[in-house]
C-alpha positions as CSV (number, residue, x, y, z in Angstrom):
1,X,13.7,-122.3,169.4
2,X,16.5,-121.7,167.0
3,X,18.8,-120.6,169.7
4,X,18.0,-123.7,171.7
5,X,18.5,-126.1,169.2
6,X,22.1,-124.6,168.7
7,X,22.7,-124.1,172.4
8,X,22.1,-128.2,172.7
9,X,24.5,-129.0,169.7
10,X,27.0,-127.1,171.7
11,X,26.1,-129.0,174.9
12,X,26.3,-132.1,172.7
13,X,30.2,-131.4,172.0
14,X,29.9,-129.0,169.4
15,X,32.3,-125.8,169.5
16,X,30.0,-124.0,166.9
17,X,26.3,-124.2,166.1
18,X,24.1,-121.8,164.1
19,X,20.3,-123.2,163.8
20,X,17.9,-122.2,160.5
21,X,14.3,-122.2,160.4
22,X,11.9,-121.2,158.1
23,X,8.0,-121.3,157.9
24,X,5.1,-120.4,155.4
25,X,2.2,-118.9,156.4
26,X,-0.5,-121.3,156.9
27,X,2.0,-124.1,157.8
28,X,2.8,-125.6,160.8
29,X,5.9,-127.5,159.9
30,X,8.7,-125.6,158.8
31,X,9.8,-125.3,155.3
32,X,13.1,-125.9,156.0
33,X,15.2,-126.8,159.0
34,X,19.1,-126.9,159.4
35,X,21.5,-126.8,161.6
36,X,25.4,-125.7,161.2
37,X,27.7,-127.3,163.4
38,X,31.3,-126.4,162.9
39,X,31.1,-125.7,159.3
40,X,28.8,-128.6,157.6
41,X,25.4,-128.2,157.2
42,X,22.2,-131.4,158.4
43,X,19.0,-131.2,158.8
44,X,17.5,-130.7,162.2
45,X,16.0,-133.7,164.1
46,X,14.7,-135.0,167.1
47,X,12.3,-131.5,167.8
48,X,8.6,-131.0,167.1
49,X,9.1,-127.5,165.1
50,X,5.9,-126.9,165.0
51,X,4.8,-123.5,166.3
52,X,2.1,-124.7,169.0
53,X,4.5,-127.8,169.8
54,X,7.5,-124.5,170.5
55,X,4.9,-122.5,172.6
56,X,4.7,-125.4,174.8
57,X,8.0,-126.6,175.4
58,X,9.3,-123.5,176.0
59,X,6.6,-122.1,178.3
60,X,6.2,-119.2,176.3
61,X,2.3,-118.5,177.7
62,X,4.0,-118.1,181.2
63,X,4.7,-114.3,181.7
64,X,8.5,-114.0,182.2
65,X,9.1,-110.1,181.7
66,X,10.0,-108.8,184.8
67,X,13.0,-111.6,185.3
68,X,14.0,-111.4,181.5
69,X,14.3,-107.5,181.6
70,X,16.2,-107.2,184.7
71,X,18.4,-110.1,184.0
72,X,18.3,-110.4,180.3
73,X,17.0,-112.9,178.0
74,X,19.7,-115.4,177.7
75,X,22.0,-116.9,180.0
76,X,19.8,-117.1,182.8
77,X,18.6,-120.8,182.8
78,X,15.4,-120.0,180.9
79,X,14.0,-122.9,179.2
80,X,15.3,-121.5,175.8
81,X,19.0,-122.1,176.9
């Protein structure tokens, strides 16, 4: 989720994003949230970060091995990207 919350600041204009996100056990919002975008530092908004809310908008109970090891994980229009 990291990687697609920096891949759409990028999208957004950005010419450098690095996303942070931390949890606690037990939690299901994160502890902390941030993204970097071209050197200064805000917090992450606009995307439920919580781990159930991830599962689903990134499909990730849908088996997607066989196209993500022959073609790789990123790149390919994956709902991560």
């Amino acid at each position: 989720m990291a990687r697609k919350v920096a891949a759409d600041y990028v999208r957004k204009g950005a010419k450098e994003a690095t996303a942070f996100i931390a949890y606690a056990i037990g939690q299901a919002e994160p502890v902390a949230a941030a993204v970097r975008i071209d050197g200064r530092e805000e917090p992450i908004s606009g995307y439920d970060l919580r781990p159930r809310a991830i599962i689903e908008s990134l499909a990730l109970r849908a088996p997607q091995y066989l196209p993500t090891a022959r073609y790789g994980h990123f790149g390919n229009g994956y709902t991560w990207d």
